[in-house]
VEXZAMI-137410 format. One line per field, with one value per residue (C-alpha): residue number from 1; residue in three letters; chain; x, y, z. Coordinates in Angstrom, 2 decimals, padded with zeros to 5 digits. Layout:
N
nr = c(NUM,...) .
rest = c(Ala,...) .
kette = c(A,...) .
east = c(X,...) .
north = c(Y,...) .
up = c(Z,...) .
This chain:
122
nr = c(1,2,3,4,5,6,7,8,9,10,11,12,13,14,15,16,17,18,19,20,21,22,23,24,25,26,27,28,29,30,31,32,33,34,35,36,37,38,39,40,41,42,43,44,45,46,47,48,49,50,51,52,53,54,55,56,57,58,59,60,61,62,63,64,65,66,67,68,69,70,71,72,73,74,75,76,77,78,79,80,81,82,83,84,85,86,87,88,89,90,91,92,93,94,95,96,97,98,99,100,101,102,103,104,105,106,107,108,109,110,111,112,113,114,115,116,117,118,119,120,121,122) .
rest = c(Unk,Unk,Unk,Unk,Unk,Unk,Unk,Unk,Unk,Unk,Unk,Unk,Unk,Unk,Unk,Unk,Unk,Unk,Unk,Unk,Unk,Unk,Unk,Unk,Unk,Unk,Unk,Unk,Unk,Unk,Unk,Unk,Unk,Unk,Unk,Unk,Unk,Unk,Unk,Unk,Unk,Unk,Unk,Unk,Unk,Unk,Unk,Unk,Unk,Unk,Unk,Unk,Unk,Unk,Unk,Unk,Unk,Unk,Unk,Unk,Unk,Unk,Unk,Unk,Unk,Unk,Unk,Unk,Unk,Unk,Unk,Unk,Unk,Unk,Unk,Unk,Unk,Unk,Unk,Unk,Unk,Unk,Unk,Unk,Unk,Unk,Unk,Unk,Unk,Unk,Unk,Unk,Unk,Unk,Unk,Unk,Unk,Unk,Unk,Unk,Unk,Unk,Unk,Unk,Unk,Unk,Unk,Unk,Unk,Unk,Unk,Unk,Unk,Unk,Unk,Unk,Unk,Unk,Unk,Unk,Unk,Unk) .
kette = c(A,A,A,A,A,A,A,A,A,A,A,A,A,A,A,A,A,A,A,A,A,A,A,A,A,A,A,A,A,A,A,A,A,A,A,A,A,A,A,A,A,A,A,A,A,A,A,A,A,A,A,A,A,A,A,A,A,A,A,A,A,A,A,A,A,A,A,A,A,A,A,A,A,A,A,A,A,A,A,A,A,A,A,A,A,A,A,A,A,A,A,A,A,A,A,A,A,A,A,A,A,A,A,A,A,A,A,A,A,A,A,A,A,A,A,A,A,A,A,A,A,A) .
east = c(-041.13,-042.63,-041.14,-037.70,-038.15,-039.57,-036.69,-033.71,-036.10,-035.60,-032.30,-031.40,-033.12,-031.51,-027.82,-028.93,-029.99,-026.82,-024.62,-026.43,-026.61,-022.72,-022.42,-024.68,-022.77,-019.41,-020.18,-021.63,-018.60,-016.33,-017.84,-018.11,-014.13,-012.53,-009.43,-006.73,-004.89,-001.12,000.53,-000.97,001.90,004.71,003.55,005.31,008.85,012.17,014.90,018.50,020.01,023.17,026.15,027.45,023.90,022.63,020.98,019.35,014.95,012.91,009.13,006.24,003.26,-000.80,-000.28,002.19,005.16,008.53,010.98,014.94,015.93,012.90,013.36,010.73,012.09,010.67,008.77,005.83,005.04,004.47,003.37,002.50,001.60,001.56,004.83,006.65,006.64,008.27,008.55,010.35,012.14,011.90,015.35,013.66,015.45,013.58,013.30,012.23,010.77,009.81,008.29,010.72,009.74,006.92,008.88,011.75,011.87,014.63,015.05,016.71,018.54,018.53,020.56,023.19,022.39,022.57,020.13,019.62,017.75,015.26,013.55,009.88,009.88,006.50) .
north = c(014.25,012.63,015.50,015.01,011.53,012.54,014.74,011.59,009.77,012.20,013.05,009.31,008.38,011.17,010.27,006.80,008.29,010.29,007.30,005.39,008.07,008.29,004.56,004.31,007.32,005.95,002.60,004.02,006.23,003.38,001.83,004.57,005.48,003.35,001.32,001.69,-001.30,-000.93,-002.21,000.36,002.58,000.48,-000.32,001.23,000.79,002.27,002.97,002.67,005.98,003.62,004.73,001.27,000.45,003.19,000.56,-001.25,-001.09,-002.28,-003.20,-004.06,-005.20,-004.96,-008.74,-009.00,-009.93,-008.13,-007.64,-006.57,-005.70,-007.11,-010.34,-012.01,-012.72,-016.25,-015.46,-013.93,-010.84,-012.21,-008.58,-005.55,-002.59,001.31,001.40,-001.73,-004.25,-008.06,-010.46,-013.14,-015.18,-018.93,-019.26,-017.62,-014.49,-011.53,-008.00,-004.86,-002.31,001.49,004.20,007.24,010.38,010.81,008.73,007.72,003.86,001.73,-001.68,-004.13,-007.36,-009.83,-012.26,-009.25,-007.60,-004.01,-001.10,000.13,003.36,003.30,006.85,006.20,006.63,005.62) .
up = c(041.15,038.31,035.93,037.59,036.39,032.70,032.26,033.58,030.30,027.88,028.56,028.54,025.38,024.00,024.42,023.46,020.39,019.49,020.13,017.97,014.98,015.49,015.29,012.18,010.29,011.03,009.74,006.49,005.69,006.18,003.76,001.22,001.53,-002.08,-001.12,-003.62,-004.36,-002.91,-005.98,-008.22,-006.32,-007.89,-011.09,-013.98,-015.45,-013.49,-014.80,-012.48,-011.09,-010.05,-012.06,-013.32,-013.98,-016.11,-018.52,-016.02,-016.14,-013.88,-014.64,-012.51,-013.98,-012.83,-012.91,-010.17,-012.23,-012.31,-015.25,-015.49,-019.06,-019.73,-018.80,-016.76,-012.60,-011.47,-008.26,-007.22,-004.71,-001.18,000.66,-001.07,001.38,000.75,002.58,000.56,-001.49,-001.22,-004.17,-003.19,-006.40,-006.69,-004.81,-001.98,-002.08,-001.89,-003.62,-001.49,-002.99,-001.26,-002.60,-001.10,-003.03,-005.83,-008.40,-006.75,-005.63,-003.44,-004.08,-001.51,-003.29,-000.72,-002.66,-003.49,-000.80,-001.63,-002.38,-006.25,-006.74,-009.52,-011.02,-012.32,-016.48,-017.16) .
């Protein structure tokens, strides 16, 4: 009897044990895993793959701040995710950007509203 009831002990301290190890090595290796910042995937200049645009660049900068032709676009990004990007200009239009291949970006013009393909160039 009384090793029936040392055995139940053991056998419940250790699965206590094992759930806590798991719990302890899953919190440290969510901690250890670097987050890269979302923008980092749009940042770079784009040139337009549109056929009456073929001058047309498009730059985003570490800073947040986009440029056409270099010229600066009043705004600021309001949502930046690995999936998209939204900077919304100081009429309160917004600009959506995806990432659809490795350098190959869609961008939504609200105010326009059409899609412009842009190639990565730097």
């Amino acid at each position: 009897m009384k090793l029936h009831r040392y055995i139940n002990y053991l056998l419940g301290f250790s699965v206590a044990a094992s759930l806590l190890g798991k719990s302890v090595s899953k919190k440290k290796n969510t901690r250890s895993i670097p987050t890269q910042n979302p923008l980092t995937l749009y940042i770079g200049t784009w040139t337009s793959q549109e056929k009456d645009q073929s001058h047309t660049f498009l730059k985003i900068t570490i800073e947040g701040k986009l440029f056409i032709n270099d010229l600066p676009i009043d705004g600021s990004i309001t949502s930046v995710s690995n999936q998209k990007l939204v900077f919304t200009d100081h009429f309160g239009y917004e600009l959506i950007a995806k990432r659809e291949a490795n350098n190959t970006l869609s961008f939504y013009d609200d105010a326009d509203e059409k899609d412009y393909l842009f190639v990565l160039t730097e």
